[in-house]
ROSE-4610 file (N, C-alpha, C; in Angstrom, 1 decimal, always signed):
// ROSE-4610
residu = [X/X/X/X/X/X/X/X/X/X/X/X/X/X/X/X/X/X/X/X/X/X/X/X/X/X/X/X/X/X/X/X/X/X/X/X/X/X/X/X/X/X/X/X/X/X/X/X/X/X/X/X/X/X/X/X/X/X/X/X/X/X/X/X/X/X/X/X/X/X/X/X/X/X/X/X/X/X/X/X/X/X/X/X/X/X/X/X/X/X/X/X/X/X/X/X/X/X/X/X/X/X/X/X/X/X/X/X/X/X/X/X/X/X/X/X/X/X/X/X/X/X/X/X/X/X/X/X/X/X/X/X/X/X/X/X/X/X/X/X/X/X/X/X/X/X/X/X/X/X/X/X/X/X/X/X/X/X/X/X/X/X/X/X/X/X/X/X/X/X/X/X/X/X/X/X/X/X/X/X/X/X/X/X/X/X/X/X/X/X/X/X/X/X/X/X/X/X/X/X/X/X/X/X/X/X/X/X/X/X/X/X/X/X/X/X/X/X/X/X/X/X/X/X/X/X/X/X/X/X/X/X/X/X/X/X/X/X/X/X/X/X/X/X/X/X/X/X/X/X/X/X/X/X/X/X/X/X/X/X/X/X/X/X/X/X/X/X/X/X/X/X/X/X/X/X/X/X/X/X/X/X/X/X/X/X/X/X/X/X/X/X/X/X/X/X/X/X/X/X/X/X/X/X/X/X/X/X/X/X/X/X/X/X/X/X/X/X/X/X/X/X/X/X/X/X/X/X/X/X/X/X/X/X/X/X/X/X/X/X/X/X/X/X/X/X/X/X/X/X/X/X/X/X]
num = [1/1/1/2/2/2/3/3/3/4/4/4/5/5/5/6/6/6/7/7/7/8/8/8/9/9/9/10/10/10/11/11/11/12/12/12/13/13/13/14/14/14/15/15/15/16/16/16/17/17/17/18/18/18/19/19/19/20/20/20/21/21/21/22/22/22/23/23/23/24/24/24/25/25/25/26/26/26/27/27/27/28/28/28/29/29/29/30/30/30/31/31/31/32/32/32/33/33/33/34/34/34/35/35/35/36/36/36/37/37/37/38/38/38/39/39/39/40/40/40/41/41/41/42/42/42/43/43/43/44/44/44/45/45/45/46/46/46/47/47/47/48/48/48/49/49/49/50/50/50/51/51/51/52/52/52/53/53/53/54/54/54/55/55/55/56/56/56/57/57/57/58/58/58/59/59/59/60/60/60/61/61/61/62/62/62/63/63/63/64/64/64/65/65/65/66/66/66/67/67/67/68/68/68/69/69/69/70/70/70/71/71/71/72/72/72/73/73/73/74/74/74/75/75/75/76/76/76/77/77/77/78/78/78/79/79/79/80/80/80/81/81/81/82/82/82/83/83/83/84/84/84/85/85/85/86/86/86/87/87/87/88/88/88/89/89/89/90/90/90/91/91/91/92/92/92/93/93/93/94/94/94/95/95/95/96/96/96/97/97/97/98/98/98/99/99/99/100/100/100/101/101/101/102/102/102/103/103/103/104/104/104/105/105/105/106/106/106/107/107/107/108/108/108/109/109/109/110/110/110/111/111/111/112/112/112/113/113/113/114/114/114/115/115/115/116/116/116/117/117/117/118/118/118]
x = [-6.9/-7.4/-7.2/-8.1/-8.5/-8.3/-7.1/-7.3/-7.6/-8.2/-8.5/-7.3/-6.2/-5.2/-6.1/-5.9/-6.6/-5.1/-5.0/-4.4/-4.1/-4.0/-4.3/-3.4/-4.2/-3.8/-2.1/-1.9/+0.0/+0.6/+0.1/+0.7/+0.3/-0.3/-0.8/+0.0/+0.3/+0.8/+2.5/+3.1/+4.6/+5.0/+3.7/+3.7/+4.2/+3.2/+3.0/+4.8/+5.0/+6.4/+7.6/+7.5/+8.4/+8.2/+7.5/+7.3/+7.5/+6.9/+6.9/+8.1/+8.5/+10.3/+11.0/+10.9/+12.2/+12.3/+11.2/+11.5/+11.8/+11.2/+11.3/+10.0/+10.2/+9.0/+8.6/+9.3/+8.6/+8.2/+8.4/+7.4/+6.3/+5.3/+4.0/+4.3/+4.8/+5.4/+5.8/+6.9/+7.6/+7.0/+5.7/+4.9/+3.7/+3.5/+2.5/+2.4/+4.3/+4.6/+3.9/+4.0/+3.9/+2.4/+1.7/+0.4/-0.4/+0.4/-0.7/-0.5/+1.1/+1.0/+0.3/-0.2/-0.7/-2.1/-2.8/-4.1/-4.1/-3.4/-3.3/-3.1/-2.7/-2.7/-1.4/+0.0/+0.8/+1.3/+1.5/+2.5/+4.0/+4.3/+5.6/+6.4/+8.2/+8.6/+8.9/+8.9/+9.2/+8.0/+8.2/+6.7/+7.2/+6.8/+7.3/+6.3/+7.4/+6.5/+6.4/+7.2/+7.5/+6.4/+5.3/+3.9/+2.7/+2.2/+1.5/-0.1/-0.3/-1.8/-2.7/-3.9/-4.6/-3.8/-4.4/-3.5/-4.0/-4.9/-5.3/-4.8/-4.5/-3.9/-2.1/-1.7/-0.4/+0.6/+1.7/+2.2/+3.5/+3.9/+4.9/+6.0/+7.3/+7.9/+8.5/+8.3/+8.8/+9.7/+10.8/+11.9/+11.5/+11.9/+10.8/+12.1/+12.6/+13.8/+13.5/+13.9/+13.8/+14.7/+13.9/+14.2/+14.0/+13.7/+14.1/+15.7/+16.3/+17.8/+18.1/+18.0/+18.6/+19.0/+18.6/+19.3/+18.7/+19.0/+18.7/+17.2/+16.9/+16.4/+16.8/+18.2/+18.7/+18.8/+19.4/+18.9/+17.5/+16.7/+15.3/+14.2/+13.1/+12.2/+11.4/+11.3/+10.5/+8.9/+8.1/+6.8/+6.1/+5.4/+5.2/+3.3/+2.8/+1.3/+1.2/-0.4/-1.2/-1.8/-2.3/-3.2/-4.4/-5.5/-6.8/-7.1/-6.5/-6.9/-8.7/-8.8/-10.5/-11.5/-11.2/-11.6/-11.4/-10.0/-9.3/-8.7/-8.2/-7.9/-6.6/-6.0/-4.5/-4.3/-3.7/-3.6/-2.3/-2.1/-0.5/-0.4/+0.2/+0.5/+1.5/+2.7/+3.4/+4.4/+5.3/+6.2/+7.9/+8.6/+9.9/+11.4/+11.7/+13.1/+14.3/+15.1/+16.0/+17.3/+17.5/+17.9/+17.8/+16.1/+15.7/+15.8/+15.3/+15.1/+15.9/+16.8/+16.9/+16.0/+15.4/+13.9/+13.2/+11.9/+10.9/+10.3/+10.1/+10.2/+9.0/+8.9/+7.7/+6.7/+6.7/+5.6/+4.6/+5.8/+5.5/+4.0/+5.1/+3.7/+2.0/+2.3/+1.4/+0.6/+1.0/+0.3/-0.4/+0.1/-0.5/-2.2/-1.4/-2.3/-3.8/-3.4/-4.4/-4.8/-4.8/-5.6/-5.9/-5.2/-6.5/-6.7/-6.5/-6.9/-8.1/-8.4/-8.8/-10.6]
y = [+70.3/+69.2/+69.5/+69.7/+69.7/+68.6/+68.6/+67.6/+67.8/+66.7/+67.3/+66.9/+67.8/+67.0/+66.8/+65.6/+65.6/+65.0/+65.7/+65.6/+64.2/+63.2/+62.3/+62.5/+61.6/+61.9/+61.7/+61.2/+60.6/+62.2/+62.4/+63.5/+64.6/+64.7/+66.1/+66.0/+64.6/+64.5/+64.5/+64.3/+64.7/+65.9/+66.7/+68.2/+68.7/+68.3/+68.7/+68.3/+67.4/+67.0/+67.4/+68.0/+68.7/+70.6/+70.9/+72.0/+72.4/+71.5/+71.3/+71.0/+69.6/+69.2/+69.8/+69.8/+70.3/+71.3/+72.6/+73.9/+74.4/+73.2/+73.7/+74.0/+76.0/+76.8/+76.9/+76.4/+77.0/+75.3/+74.3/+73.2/+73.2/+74.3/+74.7/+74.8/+76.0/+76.6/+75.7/+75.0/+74.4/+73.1/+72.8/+71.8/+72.2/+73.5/+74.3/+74.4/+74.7/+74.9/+73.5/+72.3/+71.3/+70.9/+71.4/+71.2/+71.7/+73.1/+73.8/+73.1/+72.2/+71.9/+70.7/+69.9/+68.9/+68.8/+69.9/+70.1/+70.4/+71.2/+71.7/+69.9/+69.0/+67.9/+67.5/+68.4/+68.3/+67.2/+66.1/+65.0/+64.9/+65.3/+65.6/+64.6/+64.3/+63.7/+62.3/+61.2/+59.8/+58.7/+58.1/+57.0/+55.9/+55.4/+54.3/+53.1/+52.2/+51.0/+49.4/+49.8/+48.4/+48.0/+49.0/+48.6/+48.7/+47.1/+46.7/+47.6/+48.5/+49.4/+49.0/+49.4/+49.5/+50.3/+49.9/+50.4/+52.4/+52.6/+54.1/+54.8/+54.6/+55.2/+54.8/+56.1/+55.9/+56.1/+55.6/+56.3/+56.8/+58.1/+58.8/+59.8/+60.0/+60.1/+61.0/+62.6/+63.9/+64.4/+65.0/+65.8/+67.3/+67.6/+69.1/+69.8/+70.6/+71.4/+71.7/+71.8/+72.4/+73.7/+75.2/+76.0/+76.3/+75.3/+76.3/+75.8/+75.3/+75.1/+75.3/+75.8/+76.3/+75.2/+74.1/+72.7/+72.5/+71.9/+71.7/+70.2/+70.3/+69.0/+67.6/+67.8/+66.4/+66.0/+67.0/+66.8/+67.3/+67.9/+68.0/+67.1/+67.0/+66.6/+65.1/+64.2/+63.3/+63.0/+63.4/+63.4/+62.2/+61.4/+60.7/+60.6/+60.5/+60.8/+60.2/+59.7/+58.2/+59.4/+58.9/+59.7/+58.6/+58.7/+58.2/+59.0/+59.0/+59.3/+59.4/+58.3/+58.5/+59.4/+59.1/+60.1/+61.8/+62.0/+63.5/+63.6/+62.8/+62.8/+62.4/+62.9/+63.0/+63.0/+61.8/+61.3/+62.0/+62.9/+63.0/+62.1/+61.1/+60.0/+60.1/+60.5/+60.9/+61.9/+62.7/+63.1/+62.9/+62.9/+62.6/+63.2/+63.8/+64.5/+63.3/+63.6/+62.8/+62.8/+63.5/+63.5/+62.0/+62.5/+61.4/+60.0/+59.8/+59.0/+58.5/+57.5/+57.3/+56.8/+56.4/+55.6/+55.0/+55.3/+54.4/+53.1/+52.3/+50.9/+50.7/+49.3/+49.6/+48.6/+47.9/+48.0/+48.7/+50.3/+51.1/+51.8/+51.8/+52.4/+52.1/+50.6/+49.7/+49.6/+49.7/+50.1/+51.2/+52.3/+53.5/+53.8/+53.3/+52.8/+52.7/+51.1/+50.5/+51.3/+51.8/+52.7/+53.8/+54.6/+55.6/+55.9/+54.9/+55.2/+53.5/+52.9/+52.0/+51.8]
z = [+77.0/+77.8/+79.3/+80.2/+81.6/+82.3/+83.2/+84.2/+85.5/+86.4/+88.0/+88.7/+89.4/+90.3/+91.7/+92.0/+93.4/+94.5/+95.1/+96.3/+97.3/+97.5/+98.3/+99.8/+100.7/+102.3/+102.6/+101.6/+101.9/+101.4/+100.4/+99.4/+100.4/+101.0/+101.9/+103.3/+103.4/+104.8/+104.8/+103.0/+103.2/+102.9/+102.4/+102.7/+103.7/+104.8/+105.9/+106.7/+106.2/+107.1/+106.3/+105.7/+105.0/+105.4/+105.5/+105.9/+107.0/+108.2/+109.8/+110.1/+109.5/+110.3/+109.8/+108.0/+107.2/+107.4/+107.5/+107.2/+105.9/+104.8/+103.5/+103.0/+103.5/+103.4/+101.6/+100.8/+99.5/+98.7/+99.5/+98.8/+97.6/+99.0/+98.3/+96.2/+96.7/+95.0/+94.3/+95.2/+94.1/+93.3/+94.1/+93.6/+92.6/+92.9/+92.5/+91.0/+90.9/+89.0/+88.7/+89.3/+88.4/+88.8/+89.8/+89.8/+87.9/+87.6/+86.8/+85.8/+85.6/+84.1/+83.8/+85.1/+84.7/+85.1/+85.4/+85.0/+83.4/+83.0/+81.5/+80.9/+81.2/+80.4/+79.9/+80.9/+80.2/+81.5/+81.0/+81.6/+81.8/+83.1/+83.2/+83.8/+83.4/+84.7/+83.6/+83.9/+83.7/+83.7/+82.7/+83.0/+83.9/+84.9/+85.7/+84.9/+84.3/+83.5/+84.5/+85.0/+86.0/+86.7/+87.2/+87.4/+86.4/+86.6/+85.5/+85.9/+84.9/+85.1/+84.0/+83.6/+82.4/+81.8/+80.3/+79.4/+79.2/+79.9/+79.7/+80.6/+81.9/+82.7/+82.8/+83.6/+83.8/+85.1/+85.1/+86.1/+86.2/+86.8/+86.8/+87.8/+87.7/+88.7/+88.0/+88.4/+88.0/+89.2/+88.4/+89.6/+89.9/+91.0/+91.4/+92.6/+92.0/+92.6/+93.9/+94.8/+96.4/+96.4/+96.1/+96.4/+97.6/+98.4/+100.1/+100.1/+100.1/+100.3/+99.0/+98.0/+96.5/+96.1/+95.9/+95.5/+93.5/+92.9/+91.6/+91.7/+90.8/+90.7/+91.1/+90.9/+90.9/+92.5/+93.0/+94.9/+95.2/+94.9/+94.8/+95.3/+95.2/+95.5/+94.0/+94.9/+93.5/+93.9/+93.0/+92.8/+92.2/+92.6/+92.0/+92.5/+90.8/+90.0/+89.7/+89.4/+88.6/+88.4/+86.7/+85.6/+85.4/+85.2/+84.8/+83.6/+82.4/+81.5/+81.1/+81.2/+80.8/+81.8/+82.8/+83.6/+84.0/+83.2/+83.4/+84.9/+85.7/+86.9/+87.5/+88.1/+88.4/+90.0/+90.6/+91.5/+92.1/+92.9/+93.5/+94.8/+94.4/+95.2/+96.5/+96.4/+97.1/+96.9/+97.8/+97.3/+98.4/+98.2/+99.2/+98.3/+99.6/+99.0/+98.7/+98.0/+97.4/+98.4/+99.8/+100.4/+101.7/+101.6/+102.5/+102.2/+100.8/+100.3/+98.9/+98.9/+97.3/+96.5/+96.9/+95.7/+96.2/+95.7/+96.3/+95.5/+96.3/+95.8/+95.2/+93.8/+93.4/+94.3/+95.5/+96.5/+97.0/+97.6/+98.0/+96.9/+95.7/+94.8/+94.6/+94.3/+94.4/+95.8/+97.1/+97.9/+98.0/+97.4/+97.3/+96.4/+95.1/+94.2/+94.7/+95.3/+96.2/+97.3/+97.7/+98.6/+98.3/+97.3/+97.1/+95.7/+94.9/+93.3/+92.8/+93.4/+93.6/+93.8]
């Protein structure tokens, strides 16, 4: 089963400031493992149930190692993806290191949602 990851402007822009400010040159990659597996269909990571979606789609919050400072997952990076099942389409919503951030709120999500899965 074929999915499309599509990229969105938040998801490209904490790229970008992770790369630029942080200097964590291997992001790319280390997002990249989890790009391929979820074109392949494979759903990775945690289902976030606390926001209410159609029952076909989903949403999820996968841990993603930061090998530019050799850190494990658990200090790592959190990814967080909406799936459109019926459509084969995979939203990468945001992503923020676990340093910066302890958690993002489910507002936050839902604002996201709403702007670019919507």
């Amino acid at each position: 089963m074929s999915y499309e990851v599509i990229f969105t402007p938040q998801f490209e822009k904490d790229i970008k400031y992770y790369l630029r400010k942080k200097k964590y040159s291997r992001i790319v990659d280390d997002v990249d493992e989890i790009v391929v597996e979820l074109e392949k269909g494979n759903f990775m990571g945690v289902e976030i149930a606390d926001v209410k979606l159609t029952t076909d789609n989903s949403l999820y919050k996968v841990r993603v190692a930061n090998s530019s400072i050799k850190a494990g997952k658990t200090h790592g990076f959190r990814l967080i993806y909406y799936v459109i099942k019926d459509d084969k389409e995979i939203f990468l919503l945001t992503i923020y290191s676990k340093k910066d951030k302890e958690d993002i709120t489910r507002n936050e999500i839902i604002d996201l949602l709403k702007m670019y899965c919507t």
